[in-house]
Backbone bond lengths (Angstrom), bond angles and torsions (degrees), N, CA, C in turn:
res aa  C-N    CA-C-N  psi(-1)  N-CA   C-N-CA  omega(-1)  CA-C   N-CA-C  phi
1 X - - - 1.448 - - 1.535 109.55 -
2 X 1.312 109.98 122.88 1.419 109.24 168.34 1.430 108.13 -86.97
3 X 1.812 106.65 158.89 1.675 120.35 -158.03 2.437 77.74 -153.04
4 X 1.329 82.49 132.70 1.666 110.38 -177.69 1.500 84.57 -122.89
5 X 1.401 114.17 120.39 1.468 109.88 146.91 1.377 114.97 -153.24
6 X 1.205 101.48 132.22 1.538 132.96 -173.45 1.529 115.50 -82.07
7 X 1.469 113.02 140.36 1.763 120.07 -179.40 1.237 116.63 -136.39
8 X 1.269 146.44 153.41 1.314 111.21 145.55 1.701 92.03 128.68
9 X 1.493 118.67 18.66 1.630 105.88 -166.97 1.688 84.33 -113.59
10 X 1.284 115.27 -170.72 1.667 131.33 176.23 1.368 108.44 148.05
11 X 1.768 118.91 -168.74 1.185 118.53 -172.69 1.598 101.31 -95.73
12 X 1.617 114.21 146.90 1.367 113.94 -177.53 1.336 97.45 -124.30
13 X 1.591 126.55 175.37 1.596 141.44 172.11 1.607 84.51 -91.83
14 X 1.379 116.47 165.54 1.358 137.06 178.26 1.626 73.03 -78.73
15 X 1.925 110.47 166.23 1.097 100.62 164.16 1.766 112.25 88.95
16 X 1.299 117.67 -29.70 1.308 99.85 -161.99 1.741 97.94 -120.85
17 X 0.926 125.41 -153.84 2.066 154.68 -173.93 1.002 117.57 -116.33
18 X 1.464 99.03 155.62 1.617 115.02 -168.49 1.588 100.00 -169.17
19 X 1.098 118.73 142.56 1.384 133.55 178.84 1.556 118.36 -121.09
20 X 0.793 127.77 73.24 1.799 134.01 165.04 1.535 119.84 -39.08
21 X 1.361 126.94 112.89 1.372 110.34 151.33 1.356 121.48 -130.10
22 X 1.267 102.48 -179.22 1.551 96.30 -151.08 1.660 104.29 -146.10
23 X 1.357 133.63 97.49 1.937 122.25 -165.45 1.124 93.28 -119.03
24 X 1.267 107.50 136.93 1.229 131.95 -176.53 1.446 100.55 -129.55
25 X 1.956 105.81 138.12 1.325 123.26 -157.91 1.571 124.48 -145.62
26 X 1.230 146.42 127.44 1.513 121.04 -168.40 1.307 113.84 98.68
27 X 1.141 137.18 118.21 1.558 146.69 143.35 2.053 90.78 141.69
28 X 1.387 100.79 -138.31 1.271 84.81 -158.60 1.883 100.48 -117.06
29 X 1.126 108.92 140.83 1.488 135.90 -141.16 1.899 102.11 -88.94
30 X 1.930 94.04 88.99 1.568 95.80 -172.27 1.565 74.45 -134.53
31 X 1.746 100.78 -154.72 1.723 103.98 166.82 1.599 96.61 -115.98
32 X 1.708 108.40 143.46 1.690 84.04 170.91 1.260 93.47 -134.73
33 X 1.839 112.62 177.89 1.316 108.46 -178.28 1.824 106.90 -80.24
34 X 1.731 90.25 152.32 1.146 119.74 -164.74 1.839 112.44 -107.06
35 X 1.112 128.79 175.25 1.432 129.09 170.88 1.547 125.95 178.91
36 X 0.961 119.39 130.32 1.931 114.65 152.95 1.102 122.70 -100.03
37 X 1.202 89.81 147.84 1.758 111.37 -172.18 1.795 98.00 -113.20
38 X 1.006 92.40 175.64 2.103 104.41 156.01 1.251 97.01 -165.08
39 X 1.155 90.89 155.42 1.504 108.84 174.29 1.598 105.57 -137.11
40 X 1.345 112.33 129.48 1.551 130.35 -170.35 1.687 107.19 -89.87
41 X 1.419 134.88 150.37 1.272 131.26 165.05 1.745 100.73 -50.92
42 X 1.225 105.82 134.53 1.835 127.87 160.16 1.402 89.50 66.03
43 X 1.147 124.07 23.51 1.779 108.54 168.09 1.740 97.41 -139.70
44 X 1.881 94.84 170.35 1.669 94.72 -159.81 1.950 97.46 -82.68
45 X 1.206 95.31 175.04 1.763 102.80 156.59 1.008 109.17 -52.15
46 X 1.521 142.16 131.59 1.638 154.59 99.87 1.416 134.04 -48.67
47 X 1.477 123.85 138.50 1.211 102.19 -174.50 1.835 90.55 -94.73
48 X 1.171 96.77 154.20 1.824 96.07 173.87 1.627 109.87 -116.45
49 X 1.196 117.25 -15.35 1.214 128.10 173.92 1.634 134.08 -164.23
50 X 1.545 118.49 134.36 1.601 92.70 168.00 1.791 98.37 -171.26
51 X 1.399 108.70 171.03 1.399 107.46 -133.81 2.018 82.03 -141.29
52 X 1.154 116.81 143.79 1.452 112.63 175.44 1.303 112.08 -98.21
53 X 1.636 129.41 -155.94 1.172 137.18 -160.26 1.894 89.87 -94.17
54 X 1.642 121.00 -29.62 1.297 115.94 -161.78 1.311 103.21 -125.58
55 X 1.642 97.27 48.45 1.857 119.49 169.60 1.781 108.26 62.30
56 X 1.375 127.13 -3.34 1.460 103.52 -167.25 1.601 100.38 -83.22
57 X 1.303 100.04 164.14 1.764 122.89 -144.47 1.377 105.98 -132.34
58 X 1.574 126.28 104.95 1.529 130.58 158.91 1.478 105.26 -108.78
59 X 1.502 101.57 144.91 1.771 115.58 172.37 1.153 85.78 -130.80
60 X 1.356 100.10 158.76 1.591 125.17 152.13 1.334 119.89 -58.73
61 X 1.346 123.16 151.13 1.160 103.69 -175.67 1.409 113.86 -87.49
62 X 1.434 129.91 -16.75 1.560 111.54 155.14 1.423 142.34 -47.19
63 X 1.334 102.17 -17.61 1.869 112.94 159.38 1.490 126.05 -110.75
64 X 1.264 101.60 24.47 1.612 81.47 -175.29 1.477 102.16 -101.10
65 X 1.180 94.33 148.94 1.671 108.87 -158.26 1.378 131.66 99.95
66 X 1.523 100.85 -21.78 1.436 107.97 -177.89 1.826 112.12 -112.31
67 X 1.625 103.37 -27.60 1.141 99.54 -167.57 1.812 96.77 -110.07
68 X 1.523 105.06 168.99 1.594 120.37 159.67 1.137 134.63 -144.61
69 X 1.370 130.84 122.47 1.654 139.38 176.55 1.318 85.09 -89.35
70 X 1.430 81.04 138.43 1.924 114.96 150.17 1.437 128.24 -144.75
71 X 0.800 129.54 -159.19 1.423 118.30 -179.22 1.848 102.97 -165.30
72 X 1.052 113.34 154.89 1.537 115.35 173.84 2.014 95.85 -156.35
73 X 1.804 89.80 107.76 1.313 127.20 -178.35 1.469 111.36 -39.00
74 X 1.406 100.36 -62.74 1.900 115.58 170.86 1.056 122.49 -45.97
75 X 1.605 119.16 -17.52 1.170 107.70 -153.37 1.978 96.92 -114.87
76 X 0.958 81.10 -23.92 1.893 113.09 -168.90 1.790 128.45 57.11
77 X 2.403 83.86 53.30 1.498 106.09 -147.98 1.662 101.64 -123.73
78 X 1.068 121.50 114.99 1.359 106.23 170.81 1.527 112.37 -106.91
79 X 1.281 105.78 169.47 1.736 127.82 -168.38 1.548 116.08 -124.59
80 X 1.367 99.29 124.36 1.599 89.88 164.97 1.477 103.32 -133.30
81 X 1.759 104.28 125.38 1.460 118.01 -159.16 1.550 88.39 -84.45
82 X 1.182 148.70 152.67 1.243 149.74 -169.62 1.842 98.66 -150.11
83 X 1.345 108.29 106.96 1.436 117.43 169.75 1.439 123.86 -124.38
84 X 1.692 123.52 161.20 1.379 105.74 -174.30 1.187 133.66 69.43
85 X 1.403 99.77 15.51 1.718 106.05 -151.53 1.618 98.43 -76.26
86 X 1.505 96.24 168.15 1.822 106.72 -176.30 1.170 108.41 -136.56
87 X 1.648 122.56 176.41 1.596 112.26 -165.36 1.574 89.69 -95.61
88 X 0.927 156.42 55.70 1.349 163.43 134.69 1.471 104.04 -84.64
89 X 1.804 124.96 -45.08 1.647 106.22 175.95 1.444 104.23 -66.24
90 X 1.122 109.87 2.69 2.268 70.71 -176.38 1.578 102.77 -80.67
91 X 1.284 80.36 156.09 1.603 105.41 -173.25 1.565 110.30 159.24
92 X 1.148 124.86 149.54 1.375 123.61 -168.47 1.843 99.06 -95.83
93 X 1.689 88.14 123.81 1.339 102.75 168.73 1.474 129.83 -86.55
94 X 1.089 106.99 124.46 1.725 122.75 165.23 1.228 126.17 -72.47
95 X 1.458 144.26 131.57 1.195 136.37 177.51 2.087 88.92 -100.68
96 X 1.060 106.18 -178.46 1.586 115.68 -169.46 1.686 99.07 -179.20
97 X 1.049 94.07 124.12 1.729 111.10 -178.85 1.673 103.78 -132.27
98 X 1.407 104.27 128.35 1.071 134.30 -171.66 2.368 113.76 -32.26
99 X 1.116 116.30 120.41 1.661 115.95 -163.43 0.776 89.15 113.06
100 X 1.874 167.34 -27.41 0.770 143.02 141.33 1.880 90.71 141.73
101 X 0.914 108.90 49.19 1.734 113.44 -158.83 1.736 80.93 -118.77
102 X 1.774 105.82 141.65 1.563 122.81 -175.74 1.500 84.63 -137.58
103 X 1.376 98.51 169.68 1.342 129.11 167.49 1.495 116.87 -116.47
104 X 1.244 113.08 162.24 1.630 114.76 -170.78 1.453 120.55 -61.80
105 X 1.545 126.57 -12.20 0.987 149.76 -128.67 1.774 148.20 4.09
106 X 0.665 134.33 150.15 1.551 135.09 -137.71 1.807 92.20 -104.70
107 X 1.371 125.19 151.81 1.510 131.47 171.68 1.486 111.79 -94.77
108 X 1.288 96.51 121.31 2.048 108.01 154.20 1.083 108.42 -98.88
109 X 1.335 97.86 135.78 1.787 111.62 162.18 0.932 103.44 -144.01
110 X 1.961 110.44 125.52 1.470 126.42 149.58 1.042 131.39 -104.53
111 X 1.737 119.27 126.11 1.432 110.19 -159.04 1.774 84.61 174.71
112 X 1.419 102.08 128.54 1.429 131.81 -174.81 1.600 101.28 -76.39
């Protein structure tokens, strides 16, 4: 059984950081592609970021520049560095690992 679980959400100042992670555990032991989503009240899922097995990297274009995926193989954990942030990210983020496996997802809130 695979298990996605996500850390790393809370309330932020517009303006400030946030670090997402995301370990993924269970099924059978390769690297696969990884991603976050959010999903906002009364609007659908977006993906905002996600990263493959051979590191290549799409954002949305509402974060690029502000945000960063990474991933660390060993760990079987990815990151999304979240800076600059505005009250437009809140929304609860999803991590999503490749088979179609989600996590429960974790809450952002920006708001002074």
């Amino acid at each position: 059984q695979v298990q996605i679980v996500e850390s790393g959400g809370g309330l932020v100042q517009p303006g400030g950081s946030l670090r997402l992670s995301c370990t993924a555990s269970g099924g059978i032991d390769m690297i696969y592609f990884m991603a976050w989503y959010r999903q906002a009240p009364g609007s659908e899922r977006e993906l905002v970021a996600s990263i493959t097995s051979a590191g290549k990297i799409v954002y949305a274009d509402s974060v690029k520049g502000r945000f960063t995926i990474s991933r660390d193989n060993g760990k079987n954990t990815v990151y999304l560095q979240m800076n600059s942030v505005r009250p437009e990210d809140s929304a609860v983020y999803y991590c999503f690992r490749g088979g179609n496996w989600w996590g429960q997802g974790t809450q952002v809130t920006v708001s002074s």
